[in-house]
C-alpha positions, -999 to 999 in steps of 0.1 A, spaced: 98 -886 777 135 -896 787 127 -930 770 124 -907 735 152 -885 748 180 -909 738 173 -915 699 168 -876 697 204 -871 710 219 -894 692 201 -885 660 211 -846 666 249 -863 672 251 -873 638 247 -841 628 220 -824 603 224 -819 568 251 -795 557 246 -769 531 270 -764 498 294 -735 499 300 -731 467 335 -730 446 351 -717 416 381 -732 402 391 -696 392 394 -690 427 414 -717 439 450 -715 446 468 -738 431 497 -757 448 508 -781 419 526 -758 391 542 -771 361 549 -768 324 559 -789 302 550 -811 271 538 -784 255 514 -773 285 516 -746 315 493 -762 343 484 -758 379 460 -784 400 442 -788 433 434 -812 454 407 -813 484 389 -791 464 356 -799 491 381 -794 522 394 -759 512 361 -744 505 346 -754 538 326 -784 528 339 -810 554 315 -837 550 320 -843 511 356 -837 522 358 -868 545 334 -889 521 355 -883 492 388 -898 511 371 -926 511 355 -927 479 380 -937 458 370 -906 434 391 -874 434 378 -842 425 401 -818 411 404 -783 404 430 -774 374 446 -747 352 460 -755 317 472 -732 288 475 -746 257 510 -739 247 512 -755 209 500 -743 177 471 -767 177 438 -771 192 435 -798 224 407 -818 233 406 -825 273 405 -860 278 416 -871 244 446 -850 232 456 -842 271 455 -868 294 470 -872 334 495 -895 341 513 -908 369 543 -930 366 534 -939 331 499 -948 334 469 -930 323 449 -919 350 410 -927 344 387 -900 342 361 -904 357 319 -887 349 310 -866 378 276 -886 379 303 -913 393 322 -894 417 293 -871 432 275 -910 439 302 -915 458 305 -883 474 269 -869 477 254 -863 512 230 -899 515 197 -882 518 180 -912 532 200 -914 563 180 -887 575 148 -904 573 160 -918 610 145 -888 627 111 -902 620 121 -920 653 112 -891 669 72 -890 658 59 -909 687 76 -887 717 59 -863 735 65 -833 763 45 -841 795 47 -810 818 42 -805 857 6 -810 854 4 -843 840 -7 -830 804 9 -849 772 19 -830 741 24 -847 711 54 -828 699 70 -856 675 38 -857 655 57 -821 644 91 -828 654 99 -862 636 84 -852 598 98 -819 602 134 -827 609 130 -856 581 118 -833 551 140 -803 560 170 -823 562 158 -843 532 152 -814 514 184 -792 524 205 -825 515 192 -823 479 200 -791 474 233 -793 487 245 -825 463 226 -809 431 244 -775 438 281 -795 441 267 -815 413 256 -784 387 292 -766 400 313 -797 389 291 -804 361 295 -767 348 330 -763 344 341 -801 338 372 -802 315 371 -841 300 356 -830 266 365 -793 265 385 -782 233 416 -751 242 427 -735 216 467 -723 209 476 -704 240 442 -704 259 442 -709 293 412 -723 309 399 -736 342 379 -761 357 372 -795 377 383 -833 366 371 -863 382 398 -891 391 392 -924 398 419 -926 419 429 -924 459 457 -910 462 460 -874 464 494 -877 447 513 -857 419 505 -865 383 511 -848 347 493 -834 320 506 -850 288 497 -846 250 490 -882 237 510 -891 206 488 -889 175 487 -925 169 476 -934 202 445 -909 199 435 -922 167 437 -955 182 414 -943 206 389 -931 178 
């Protein structure tokens, strides 16, 4: 039994699989505020870290993806497309957008790792009198699937939230305001701008 004992604590030291709390990006205080060319907007980083999901938190730092929760009103006389009239920009350059298929890759919980606890099938409980119980026949599968299966849900909830209020593509009209999540291909957590590409260089893009 103590021979088994080991791998079980340092399988349950790695932690189980950790639910989703889920977010809203109309509840997220935003830090960044700003308005100018033409649009009033507000942004959010750590958007995993604030709502409590530490383990996307610390795999996103190192993802190279950021997720990011913003605010924008539309203040021209024209309708903007997200992603192709507005754009974010740091220092001059256009910052990549990226799909949330990309970033939540990056991000997701990695539902294989939890496979490990199959480790466990072969242990078994002797007691005083010498009797053997088989109790990773149970124990092994059991932790696998549920953790399997609680991982899956977790990364296809963050997923659907992302996925459901994504801005890249999303049209605002004249002095609509409207919030959601954009996905950055970028590390740094750093300050950047919302800026209305000039015409020619959207039609370039066309």
């Amino acid at each position: 039994m103590l021979f088994w004992l080991l791998p079980a604590l340092l399988l349950f030291s790695s932690g189980c699989a950790h639910r989703f709390n889920t977010i809203h990006p109309g509840t997220v205080n935003y830090s960044w505020q700003k308005e100018a060319f033409g649009l009033r907007y507000s942004y959010e980083y750590d958007i995993p870290g604030i709502t409590n999901n530490r383990r996307y938190a610390r795999k996103e730092a190192k993802s190279g993806y950021r997720i990011v929760a913003v605010e924008v009103t539309n203040l021209t006389s024209m309708p903007l497309v997200f992603g192709k009239d507005i754009q974010p920009v740091r220092n001059g350059r256009t910052l990549p957008l990226a799909e949330p298929e990309q970033a939540l890759k990056k991000v997701k919980q990695k539902r294989g790792f939890y496979a490990f606890y199959l480790l466990l099938t072969p242990m078994v409980f002797i007691d005083a009198g010498g009797t053997s119980t088989p109790i990773g026949l149970l124990l092994g599968p059991g932790l696998a699937a549920g953790n399997i299966i609680k991982a899956s849900k977790a990364n296809r909830t963050f997923y659907q939230e992302v996925n459901n209020h994504l801005l890249k593509g999303k049209q605002i009209a004249p002095s609509q305001t409207v919030k959601g999540y954009i996905c950055l291909a970028d590390y740094a957590p750093a300050p950047f701008d919302l800026v209305i590409m000039p015409e020619e260089e959207v039609a370039g893009e066309e």
